[in-house]
N, C-alpha and C positions, 0 to 999 in steps of 0.2 A: 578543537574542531577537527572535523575528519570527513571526506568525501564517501558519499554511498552513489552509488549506480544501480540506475534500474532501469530496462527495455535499451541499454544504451546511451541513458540517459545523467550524466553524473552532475552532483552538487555538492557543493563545501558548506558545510554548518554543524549545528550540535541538538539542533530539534528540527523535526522530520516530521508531513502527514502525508501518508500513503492513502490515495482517494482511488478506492477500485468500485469497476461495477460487478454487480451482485444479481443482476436479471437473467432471467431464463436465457437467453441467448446467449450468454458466458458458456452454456453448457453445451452448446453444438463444437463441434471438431477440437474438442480438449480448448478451447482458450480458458476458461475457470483454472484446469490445471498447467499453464504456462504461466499462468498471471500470478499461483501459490507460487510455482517455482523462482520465477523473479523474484517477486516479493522476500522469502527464505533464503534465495541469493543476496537479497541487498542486507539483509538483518545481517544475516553471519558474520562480516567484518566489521560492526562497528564497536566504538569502544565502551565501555562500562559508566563512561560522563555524555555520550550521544544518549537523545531519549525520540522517542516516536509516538504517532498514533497510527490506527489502522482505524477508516472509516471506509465502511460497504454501503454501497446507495447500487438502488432499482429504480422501477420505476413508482414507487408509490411516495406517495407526499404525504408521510409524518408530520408532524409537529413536534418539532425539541423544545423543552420544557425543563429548565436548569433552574435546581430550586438550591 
């Protein structure tokens, strides 16, 4: 186990989901590209037994459908 930090924000474990937003207003005054930077920030130091997801949500209401 190994802590990541992101926004500040730090946690101890060995599986990780990064829940970012993906809607058009990410793209006003660069937050889209603070939110990559964090993000790349927290990846970088974890160890090779840490594992993650990355899930982007907007505002539209898919349907997940896991066959």
């Amino acid at each position: 186990m190994g802590e990541v930090q992101i926004f500040g924000q730090g946690q101890q474990g060995s599986r990780f989901v990064y829940l970012l937003d993906a809607s058009a207003s990410m793209l006003e005054h660069g937050a889209s590209r603070v939110a990559k930077a964090e993000l790349q920030a927290s990846l970088a130091p974890m160890s090779e037994t840490q594992e993650f997801q990355v899930i982007f949500y907007n505002e539209l209401d898919d349907e997940f459908i896991q066959s």
